[in-house]
C-alpha positions in Angstrom: -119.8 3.9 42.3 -122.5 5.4 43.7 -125.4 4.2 46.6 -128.9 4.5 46.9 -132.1 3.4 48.3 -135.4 2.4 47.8 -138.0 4.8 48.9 -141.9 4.4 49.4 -143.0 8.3 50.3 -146.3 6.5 49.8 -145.8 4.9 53.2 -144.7 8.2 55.4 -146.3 11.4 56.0 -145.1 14.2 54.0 -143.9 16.2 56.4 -141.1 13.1 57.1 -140.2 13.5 53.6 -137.3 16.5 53.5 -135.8 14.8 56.9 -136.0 11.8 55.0 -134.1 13.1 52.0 -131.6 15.2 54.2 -131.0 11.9 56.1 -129.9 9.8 53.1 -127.4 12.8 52.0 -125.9 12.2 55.2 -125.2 8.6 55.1 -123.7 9.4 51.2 -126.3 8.2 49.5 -127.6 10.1 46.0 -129.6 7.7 44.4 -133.2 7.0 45.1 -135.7 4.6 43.3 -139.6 5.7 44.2 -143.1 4.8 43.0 -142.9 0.9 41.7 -145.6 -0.1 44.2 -147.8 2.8 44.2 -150.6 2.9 40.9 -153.1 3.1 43.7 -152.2 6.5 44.9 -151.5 7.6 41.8 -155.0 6.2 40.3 -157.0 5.7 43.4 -160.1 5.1 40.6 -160.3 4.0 37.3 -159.0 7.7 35.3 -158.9 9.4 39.0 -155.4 10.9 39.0 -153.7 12.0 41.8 -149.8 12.7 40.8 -148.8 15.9 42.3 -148.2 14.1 45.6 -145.3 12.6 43.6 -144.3 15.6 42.2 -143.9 17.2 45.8 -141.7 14.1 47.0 -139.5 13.9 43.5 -138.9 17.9 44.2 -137.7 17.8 47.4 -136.0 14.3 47.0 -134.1 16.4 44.0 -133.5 19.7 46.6 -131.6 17.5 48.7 -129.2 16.4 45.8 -130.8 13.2 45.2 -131.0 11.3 42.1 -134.3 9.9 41.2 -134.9 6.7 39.2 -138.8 6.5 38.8 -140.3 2.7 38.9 -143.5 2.4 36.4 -146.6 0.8 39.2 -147.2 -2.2 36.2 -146.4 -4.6 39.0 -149.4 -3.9 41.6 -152.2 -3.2 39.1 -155.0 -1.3 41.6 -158.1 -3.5 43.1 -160.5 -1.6 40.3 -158.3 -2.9 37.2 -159.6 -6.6 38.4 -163.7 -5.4 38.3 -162.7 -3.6 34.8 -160.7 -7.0 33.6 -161.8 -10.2 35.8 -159.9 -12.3 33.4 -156.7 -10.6 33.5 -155.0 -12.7 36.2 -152.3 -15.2 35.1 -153.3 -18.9 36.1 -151.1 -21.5 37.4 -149.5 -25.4 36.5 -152.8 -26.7 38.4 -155.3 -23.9 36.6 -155.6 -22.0 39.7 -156.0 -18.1 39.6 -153.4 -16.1 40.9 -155.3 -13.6 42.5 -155.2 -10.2 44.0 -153.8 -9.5 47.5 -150.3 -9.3 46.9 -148.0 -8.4 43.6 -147.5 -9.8 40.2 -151.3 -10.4 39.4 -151.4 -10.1 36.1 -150.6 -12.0 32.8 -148.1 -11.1 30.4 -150.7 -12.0 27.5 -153.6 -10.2 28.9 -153.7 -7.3 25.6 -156.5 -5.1 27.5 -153.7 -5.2 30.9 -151.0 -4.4 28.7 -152.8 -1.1 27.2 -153.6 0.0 30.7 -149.5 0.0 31.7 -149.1 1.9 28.0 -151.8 4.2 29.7 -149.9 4.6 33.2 -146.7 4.6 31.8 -147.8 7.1 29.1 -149.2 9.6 32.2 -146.1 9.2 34.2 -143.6 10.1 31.3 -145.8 12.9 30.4 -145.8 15.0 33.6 -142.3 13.0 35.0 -140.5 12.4 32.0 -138.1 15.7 31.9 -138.2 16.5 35.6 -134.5 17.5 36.8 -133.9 15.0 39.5 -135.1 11.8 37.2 -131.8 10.3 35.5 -133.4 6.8 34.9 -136.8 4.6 34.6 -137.3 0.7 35.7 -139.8 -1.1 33.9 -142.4 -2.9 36.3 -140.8 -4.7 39.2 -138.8 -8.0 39.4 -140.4 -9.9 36.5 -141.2 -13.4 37.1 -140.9 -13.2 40.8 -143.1 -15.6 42.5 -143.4 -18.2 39.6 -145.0 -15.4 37.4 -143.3 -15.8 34.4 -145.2 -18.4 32.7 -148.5 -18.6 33.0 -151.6 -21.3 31.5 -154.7 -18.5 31.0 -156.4 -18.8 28.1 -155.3 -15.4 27.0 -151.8 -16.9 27.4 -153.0 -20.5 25.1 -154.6 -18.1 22.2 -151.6 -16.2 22.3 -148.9 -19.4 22.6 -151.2 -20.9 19.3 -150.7 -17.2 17.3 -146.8 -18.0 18.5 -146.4 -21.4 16.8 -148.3 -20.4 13.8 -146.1 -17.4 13.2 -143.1 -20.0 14.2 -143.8 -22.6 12.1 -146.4 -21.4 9.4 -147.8 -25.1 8.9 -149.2 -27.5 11.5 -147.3 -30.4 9.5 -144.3 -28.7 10.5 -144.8 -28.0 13.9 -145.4 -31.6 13.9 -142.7 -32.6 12.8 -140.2 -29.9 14.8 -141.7 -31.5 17.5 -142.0 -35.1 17.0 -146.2 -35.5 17.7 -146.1 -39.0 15.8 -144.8 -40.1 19.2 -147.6 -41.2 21.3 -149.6 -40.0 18.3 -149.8 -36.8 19.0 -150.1 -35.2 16.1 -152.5 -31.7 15.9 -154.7 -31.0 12.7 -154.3 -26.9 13.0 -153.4 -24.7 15.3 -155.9 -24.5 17.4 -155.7 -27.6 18.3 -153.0 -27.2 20.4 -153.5 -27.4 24.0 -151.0 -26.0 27.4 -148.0 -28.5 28.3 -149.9 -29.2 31.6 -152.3 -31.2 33.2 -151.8 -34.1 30.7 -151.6 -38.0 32.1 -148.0 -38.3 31.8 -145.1 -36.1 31.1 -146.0 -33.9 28.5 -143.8 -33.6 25.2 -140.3 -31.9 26.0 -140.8 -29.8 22.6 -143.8 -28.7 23.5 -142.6 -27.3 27.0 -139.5 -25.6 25.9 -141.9 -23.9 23.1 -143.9 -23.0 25.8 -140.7 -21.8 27.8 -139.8 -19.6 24.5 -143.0 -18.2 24.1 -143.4 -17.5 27.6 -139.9 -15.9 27.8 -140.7 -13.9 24.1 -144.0 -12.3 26.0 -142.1 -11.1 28.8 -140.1 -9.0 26.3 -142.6 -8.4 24.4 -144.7 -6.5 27.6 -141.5 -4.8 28.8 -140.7 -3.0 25.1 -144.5 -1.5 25.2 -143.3 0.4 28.3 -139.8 1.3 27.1 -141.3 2.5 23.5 -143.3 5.1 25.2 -140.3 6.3 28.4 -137.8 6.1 25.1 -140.2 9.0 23.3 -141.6 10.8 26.0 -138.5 10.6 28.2 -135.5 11.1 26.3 -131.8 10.9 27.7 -132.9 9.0 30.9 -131.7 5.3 30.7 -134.2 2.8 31.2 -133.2 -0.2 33.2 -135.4 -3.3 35.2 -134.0 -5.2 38.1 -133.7 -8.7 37.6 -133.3 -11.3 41.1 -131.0 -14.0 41.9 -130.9 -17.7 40.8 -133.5 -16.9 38.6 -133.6 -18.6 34.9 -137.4 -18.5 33.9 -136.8 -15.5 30.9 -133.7 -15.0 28.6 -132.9 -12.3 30.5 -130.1 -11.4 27.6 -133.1 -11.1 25.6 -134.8 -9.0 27.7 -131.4 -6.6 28.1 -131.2 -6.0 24.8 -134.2 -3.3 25.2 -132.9 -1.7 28.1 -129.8 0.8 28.9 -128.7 -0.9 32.4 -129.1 -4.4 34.0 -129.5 -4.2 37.5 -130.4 -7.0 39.7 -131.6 -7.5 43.7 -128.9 -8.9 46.2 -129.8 -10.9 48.8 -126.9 -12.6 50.0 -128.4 -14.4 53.2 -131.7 -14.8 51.6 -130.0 -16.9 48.5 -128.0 -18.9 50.9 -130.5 -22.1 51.0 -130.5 -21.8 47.4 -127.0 -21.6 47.0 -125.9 -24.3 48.6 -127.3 -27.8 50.1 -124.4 -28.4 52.0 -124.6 -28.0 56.1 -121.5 -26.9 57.0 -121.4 -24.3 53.9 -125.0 -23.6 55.5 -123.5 -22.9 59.2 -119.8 -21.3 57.8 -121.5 -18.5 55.3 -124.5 -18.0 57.5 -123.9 -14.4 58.1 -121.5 -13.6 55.1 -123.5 -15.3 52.3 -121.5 -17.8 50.3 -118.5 -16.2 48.6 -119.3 -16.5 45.5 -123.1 -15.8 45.2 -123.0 -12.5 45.0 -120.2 -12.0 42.6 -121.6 -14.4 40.3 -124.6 -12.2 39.3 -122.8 -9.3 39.6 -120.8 -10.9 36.4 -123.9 -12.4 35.2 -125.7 -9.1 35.2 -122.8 -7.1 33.8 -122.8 -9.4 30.8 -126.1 -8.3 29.7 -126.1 -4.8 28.8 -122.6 -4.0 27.8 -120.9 -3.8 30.9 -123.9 -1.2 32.7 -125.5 -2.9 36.1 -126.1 -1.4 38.9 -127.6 -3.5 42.6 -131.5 -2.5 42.6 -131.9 -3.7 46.2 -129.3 -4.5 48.5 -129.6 -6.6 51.7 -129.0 -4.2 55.1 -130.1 -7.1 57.0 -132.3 -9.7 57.9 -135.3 -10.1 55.2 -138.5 -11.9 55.5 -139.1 -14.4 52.9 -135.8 -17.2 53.5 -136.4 -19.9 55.0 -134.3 -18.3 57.7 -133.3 -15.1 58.3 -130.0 -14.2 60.2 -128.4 -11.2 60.8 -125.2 -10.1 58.5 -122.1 -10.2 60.5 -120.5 -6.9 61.4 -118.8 -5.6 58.3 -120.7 -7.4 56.0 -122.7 -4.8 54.7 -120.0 -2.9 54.1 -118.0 -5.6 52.4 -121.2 -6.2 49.7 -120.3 -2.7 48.6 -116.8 -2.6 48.1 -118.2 -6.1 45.9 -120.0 -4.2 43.8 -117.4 -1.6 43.1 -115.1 -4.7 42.1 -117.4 -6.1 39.9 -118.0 -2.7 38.2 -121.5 -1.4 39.8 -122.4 1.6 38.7 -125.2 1.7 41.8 -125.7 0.2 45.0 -128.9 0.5 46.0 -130.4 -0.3 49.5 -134.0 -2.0 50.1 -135.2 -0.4 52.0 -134.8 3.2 53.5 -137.1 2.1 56.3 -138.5 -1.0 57.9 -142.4 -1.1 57.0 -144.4 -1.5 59.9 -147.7 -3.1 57.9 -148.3 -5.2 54.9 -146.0 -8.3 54.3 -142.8 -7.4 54.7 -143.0 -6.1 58.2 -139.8 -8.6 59.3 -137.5 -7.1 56.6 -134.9 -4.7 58.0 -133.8 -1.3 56.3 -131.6 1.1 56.9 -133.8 3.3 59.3 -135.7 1.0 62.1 -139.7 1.3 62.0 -139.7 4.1 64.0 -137.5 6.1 62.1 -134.1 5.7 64.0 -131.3 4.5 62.3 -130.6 0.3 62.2 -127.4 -1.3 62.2 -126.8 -1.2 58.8 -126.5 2.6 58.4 -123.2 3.6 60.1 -121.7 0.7 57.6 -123.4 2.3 54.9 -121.7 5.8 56.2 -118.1 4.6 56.6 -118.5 2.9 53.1 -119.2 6.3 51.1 -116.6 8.2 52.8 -114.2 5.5 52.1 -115.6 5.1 48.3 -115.0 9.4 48.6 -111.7 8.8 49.6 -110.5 6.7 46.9 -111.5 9.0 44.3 -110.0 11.5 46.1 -106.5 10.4 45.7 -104.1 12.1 43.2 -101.9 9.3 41.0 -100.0 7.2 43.1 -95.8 8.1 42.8 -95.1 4.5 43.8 -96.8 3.0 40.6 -97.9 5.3 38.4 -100.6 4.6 38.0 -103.3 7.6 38.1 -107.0 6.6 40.1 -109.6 7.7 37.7 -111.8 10.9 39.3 -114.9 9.2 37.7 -114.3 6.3 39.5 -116.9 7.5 42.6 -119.2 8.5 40.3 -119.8 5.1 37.7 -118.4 1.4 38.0 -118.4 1.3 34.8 -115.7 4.4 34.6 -112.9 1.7 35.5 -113.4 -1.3 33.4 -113.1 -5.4 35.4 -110.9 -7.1 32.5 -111.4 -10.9 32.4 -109.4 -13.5 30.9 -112.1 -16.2 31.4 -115.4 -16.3 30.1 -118.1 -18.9 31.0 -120.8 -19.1 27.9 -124.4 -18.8 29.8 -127.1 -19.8 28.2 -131.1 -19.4 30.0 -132.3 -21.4 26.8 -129.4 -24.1 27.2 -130.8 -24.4 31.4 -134.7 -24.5 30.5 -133.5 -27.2 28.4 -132.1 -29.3 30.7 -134.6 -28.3 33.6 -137.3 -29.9 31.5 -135.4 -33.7 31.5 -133.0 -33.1 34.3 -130.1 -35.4 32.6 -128.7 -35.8 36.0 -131.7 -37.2 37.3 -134.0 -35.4 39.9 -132.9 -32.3 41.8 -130.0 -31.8 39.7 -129.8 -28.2 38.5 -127.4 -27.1 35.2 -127.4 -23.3 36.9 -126.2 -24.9 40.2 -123.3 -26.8 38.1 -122.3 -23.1 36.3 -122.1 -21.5 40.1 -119.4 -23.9 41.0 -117.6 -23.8 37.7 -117.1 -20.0 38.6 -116.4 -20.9 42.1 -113.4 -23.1 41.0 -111.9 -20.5 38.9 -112.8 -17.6 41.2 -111.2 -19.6 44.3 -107.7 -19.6 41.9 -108.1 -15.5 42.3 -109.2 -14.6 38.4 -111.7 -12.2 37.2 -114.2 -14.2 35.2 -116.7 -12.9 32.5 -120.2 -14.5 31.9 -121.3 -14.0 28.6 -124.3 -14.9 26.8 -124.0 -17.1 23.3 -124.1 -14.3 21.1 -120.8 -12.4 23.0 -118.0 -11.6 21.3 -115.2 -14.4 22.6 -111.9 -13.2 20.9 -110.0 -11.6 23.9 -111.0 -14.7 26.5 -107.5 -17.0 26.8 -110.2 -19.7 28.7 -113.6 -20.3 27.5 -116.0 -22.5 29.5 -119.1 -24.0 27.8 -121.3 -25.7 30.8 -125.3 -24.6 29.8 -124.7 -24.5 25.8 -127.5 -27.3 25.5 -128.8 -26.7 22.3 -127.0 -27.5 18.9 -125.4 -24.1 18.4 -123.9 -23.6 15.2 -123.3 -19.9 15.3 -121.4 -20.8 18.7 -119.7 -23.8 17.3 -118.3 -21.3 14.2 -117.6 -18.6 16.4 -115.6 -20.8 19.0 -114.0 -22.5 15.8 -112.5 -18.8 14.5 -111.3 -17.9 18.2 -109.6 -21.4 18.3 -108.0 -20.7 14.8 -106.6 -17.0 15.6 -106.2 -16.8 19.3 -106.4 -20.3 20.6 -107.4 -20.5 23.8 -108.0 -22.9 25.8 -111.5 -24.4 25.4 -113.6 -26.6 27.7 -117.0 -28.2 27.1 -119.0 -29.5 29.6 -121.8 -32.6 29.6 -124.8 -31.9 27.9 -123.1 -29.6 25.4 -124.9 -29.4 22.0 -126.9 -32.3 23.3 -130.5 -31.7 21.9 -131.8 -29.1 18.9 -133.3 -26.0 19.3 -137.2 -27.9 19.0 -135.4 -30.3 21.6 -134.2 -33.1 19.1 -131.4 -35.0 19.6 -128.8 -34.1 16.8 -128.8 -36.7 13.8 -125.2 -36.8 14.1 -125.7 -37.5 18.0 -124.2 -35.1 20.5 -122.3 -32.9 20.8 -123.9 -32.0 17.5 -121.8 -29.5 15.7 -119.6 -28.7 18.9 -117.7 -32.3 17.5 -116.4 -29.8 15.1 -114.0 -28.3 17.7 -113.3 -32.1 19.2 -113.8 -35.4 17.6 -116.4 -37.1 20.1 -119.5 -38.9 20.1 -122.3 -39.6 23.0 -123.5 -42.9 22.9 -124.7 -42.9 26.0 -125.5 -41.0 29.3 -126.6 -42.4 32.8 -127.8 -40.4 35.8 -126.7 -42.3 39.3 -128.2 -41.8 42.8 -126.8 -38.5 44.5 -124.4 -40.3 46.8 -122.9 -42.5 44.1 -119.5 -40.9 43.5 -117.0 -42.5 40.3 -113.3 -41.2 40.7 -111.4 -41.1 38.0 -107.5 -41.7 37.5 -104.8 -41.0 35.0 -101.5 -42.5 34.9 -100.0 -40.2 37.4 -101.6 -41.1 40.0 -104.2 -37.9 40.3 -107.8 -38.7 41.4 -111.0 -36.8 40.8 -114.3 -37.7 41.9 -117.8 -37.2 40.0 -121.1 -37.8 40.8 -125.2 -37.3 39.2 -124.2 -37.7 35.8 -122.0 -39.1 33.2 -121.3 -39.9 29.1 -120.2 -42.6 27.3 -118.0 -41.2 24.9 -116.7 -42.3 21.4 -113.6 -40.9 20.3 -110.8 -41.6 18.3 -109.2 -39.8 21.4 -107.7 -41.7 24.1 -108.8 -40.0 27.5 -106.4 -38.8 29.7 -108.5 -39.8 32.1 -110.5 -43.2 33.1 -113.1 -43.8 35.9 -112.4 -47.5 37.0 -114.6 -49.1 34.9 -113.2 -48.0 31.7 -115.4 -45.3 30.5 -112.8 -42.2 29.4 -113.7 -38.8 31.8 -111.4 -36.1 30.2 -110.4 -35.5 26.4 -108.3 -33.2 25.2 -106.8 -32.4 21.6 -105.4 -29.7 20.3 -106.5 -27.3 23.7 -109.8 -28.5 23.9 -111.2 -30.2 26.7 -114.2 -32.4 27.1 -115.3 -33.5 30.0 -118.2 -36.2 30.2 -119.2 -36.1 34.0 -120.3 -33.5 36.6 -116.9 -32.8 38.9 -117.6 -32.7 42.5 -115.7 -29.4 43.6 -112.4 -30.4 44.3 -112.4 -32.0 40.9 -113.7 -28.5 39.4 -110.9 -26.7 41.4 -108.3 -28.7 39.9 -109.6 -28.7 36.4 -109.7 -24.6 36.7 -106.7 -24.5 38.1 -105.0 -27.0 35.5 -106.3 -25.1 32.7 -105.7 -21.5 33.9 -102.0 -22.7 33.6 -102.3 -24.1 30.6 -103.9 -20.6 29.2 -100.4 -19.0 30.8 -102.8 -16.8 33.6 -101.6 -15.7 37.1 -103.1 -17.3 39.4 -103.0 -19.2 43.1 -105.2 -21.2 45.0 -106.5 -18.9 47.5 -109.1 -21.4 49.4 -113.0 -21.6 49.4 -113.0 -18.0 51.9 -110.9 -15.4 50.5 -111.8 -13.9 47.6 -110.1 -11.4 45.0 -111.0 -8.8 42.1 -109.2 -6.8 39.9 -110.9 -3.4 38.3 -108.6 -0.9 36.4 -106.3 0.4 38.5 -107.4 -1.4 42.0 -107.5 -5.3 43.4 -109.6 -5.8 46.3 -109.6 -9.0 48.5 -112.5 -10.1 50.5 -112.4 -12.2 53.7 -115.5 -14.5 53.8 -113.7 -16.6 56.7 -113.4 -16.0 60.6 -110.0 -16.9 60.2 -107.0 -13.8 60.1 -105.5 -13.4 56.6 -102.5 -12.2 56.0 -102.4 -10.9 52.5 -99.0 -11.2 51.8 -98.7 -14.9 52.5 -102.3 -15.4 51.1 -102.3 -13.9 47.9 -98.6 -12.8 47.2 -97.1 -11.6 43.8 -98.9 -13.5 41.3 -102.2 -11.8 42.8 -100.8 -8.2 42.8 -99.9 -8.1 46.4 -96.0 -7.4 47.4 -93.7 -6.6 50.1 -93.9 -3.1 49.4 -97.6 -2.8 48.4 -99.6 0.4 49.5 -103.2 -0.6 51.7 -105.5 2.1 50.6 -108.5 1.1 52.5 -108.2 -1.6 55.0 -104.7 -3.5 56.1 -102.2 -6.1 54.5 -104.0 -8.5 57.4 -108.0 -9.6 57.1 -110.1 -10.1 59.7 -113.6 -11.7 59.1 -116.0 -9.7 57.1 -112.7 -7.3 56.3 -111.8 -5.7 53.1 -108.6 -4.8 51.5 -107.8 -2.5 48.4 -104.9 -1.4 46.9 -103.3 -0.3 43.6 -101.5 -2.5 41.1 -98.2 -1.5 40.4 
């Protein structure tokens, strides 16, 4: 793995820019993103150009052994492209502009916008595009950041009516896909059809997710014009965008399929509101981040583009935008990279090389301080390349044989994270249920997929997240928790795995619960997923968040759930009851449904329960240690403030024996500690 940072030579003089460059070499770093944020200084007027300032920076960046990925400016369109296109801004839920002043002012349906970034974009690959030090490109900046994906312009309505008609060729059947006789909704053409906002009442459910699908298809849509003209002009240089954290607006798989790399933007502290409602989780991962966050996008991210993601922007600090901002505990920083290794990062890039003095992010830490003297973060940074140099370094090691891959240093992806468990993610099967919450207000089907991983990542197993279209044949436990729509193509794929490899298969509620116009099934739910286990929904209730219905089978065990819950018709008999009757857990022939939402220690022991089942190593490790394996290496992570000692902690059935060899760190973990070592 290698590290970066992000780099604005906009900001600094020019003479700072070699010290700049000779700096970062020094810390170990050999990656550097430039020029997302600067179309201004590159086009100060409309056709002025001024680009040889960037050639001077990307030369010397390049003399100092830097790699350069180049950001296209698409994100911060210049104060002049608003006189040349007043209507180009996207406009909000309550038809308000969403002017200029910041970032992201612009509409993904605005055609005259979109020829401008094919004009930039063009210009930059031209003069940039074979330049020595440039090994990759990102497309724009973030997309969808700041409730920018979807927007309700009219440029976006004549667009979203072109969409239907090329969708459903005739109005009668977009009526009927979506149902209009309800209400009497019912449109005579096309153009009839209006935004899903503003109306009395809830608007129709079809309507929205069409809206959602359009929206998501334009994002695309914009981001292939760019990589069209960087995959001419710019040949051999991979093409990548960075994606952010609990973030579902776009089918990001989608998305991925036009790019070389996935990366994405870590901001451990900064997601830990989000992450987690809870306050002693909100006091306990203060300054680590909750355990899990991070390593749930790193698997969510390396699921969409083959196995290639790199960290954009990693935290070196506190930021700016969180409700709250604390400082990372001492290690911490260091720990998020040896996280990324595990996961398979190729990159791990910093944001930002120095704290910005003006403009809106002046309270977000970098790795320099405003003035220009290294911040905390840095000597972490330091001690974690010569480590990562170290462990490339090693010859094979005569205790196991195994031999540490050279490349190892240089790409994640050279060592490959093998996982037995895959959980099936789906952004369509989420938008779904985000547009009629089924467990009532607040709930959240992406928050319910984050603790499904927790549960099996806190019984020490790598886990894979895959989209729907993923190949499945080499996963021993499959996990369907945001499959909402009726997915044949799925259902068939899961039914071949069963037949040849049978794993152990678990669906979640909700599964195959409405159709892809947002029907439900005729057959009633699960829809076709019945076809791997005979049940029915007749029924499904949401219950006020601190109602909680436990659960019992005949041994005794006890499992609590709360928010939501099935009635279920089955020729099954459950194996498990909630008090007043209604069956909780099915299983026939090693598939599992399960009709409520688990609290965690109900997830926990599910996970756990069928990890055995599937005939995988693993031990309950607890809710702050956590463990990854990668080719040759397992690491272990101590999110606690609590001593670990490995041995005791994680023993044999994790990889860690009497006689095991520390390479970096000891067999004992203090807070904020990590600990690799080779599998024998």
């Amino acid at each position: 793995m290698r590290t970066g940072v992000c780099y604005y030579p906009e900001h600094w003089p020019e003479e700072r820019w070699a010290t700049d460059a000779a700096h970062m070499r020094r810390l170990g770093l050999s990656v550097v993103r430039i020029g997302e944020f600067a179309w201004s200084r590159l086009e100060e007027r409309d056709g002025s150009l001024s680009l040889d300032w960037l050639e001077r920076a990307m030369n010397i960046l390049h003399d100092a052994g830097l790699s350069i990925v180049l950001g296209t400016p698409t994100a911060t369109p210049p104060r002049w492209m608003l006189d040349k296109y007043p209507d180009m801004l996207a406009v909000d839920a309550q038809g308000r502009r969403r002017d200029f002043g910041s970032r992201r002012h612009y509409c993904f349906s605005h055609e005259p916008y979109i020829d401008e970034c094919r004009r930039i974009v063009s210009i930059l690959a031209e003069r940039f595009g074979e330049h020595p030090g440039l090994i990759a490109w990102q497309t724009d900046n973030e997309y969808g950041c700041h409730s920018t994906s979807i927007s309700y312009s009219a440029q976006a309505l004549a667009a979203f009516r072109g969409w239907c008609a090329d969708r459903y060729t005739d109005i009668r059947q977009l009526n009927l896909a979506w149902g209009n006789v309800f209400w009497s909704m019912e449109y005579d053409s096309f153009e009839q059809i209006g935004l899903p906002v503003g109306t009395v009442t809830e608007s129709n459910p079809s309507h929205q997710l069409a809206y959602w699908r359009f929206s998501s298809a334009q994002i695309r849509r914009f981001n292939r014009a760019q990589v069209e003209i960087l995959r001419k002009l710019s040949p051999g240089r991979d093409i990548l965008h960075n994606y952010m954290g609990n973030f579902v607006e776009f089918d990001h798989h989608e998305l991925s399929r036009d790019l070389d790399i996935a990366t994405w933007d870590n901001y451990p502290l900064g997601f830990l509101t989000r992450d987690s409602d809870d306050a002693e989780d909100q006091k306990l991962f203060l300054r680590t981040g909750h355990p899990d966050s991070s390593a749930f996008h790193h698997d969510l991210y390396r699921g969409c583009c083959n196995g290639r993601w790199w960290v954009m922007e990693q935290q070196p600090g506190p930021v700016n935008w969180a409700p709250y901002n604390p400082s990372p505990a001492s290690g911490m920083v260091r720990l998020w990279g040896w996280e990324a290794f595990a996961h398979g990062a190729e990159v791990m890039s910093y944001f930002r090389w120095r704290q910005a003095p003006f403009g809106q992010e002046q309270t977000h830490t970098g790795v320099l301080l405003p003035n220009g003297d290294d911040d905390v973060a840095a000597a972490e940074i330091a001690v974690l390349n010569r480590e990562l140099d170290e462990l490339a370094s090693l010859p094979a090691n005569a205790l196991t044989g195994n031999t540490v891959h050279p490349d190892d240093r240089i790409g994640g992806h050279a060592s490959t994270v093998q996982s037995s468990v895959a959980i099936v993610f789906s952004y369509a099967g989420i938008a779904m249920q985000d547009i009629q919450p089924p467990g009532g207000s607040g709930y959240s089907s992406l928050d319910f997929c984050q603790r499904l991983y927790g549960a099996c990542r806190q019984w020490g197993v790598n886990v894979d997240i895959v989209s729907p279209q993923a190949a499945l044949d080499h996963y021993r436990l499959i996990l369907v928790c945001t499959s909402t729509e009726d997915d044949a193509p799925l259902v068939e794929k899961l039914e071949a795995v069963r037949r040849e490899q049978q794993p152990i298969i678990a669906l979640f509620p909700g599964t195959g619960s409405r159709s892809s116009e947002y029907r439900i099934p005729d057959e009633l739910p699960p829809g076709q997923f019945a076809r791997l286990i005979p049940v029915r929904i007749v029924r499904s209730e949401s219950l006020p968040l601190r109602t909680v219905l436990t659960a019992s089978d005949a041994t005794g065990r006890y499992l609590n759930c709360a928010r939501w819950r099935e009635h279920v018709n089955s020729p099954i008999e459950p194996r498990m009851r909630f008090s007043d009757g209604w069956g909780f857990h099915y299983e026939q022939e090693r598939i599992h449904y399960i009709n409520a939402i688990p609290d965690d220690p109900a997830l926990r022991s599910l996970a756990g329960e069928w990890l055995q089942q599937a005939g995988l190593p693993c031990r309950d490790i607890g809710p702050l240690v956590r463990t990854q394996r990668i080719g040759p290496y397992r690491l272990a992570f101590n999110f606690g403030t609590q001593r670990v000692d490995l041995d005791k902690h994680l023993g044999p059935r994790l990889d860690f024996h009497h006689d095991t060899q520390v390479l970096i760190g000891s067999r004992t973990l203090d807070h904020a500690q990590v600990a690799v070592w080779v599998v024998r």
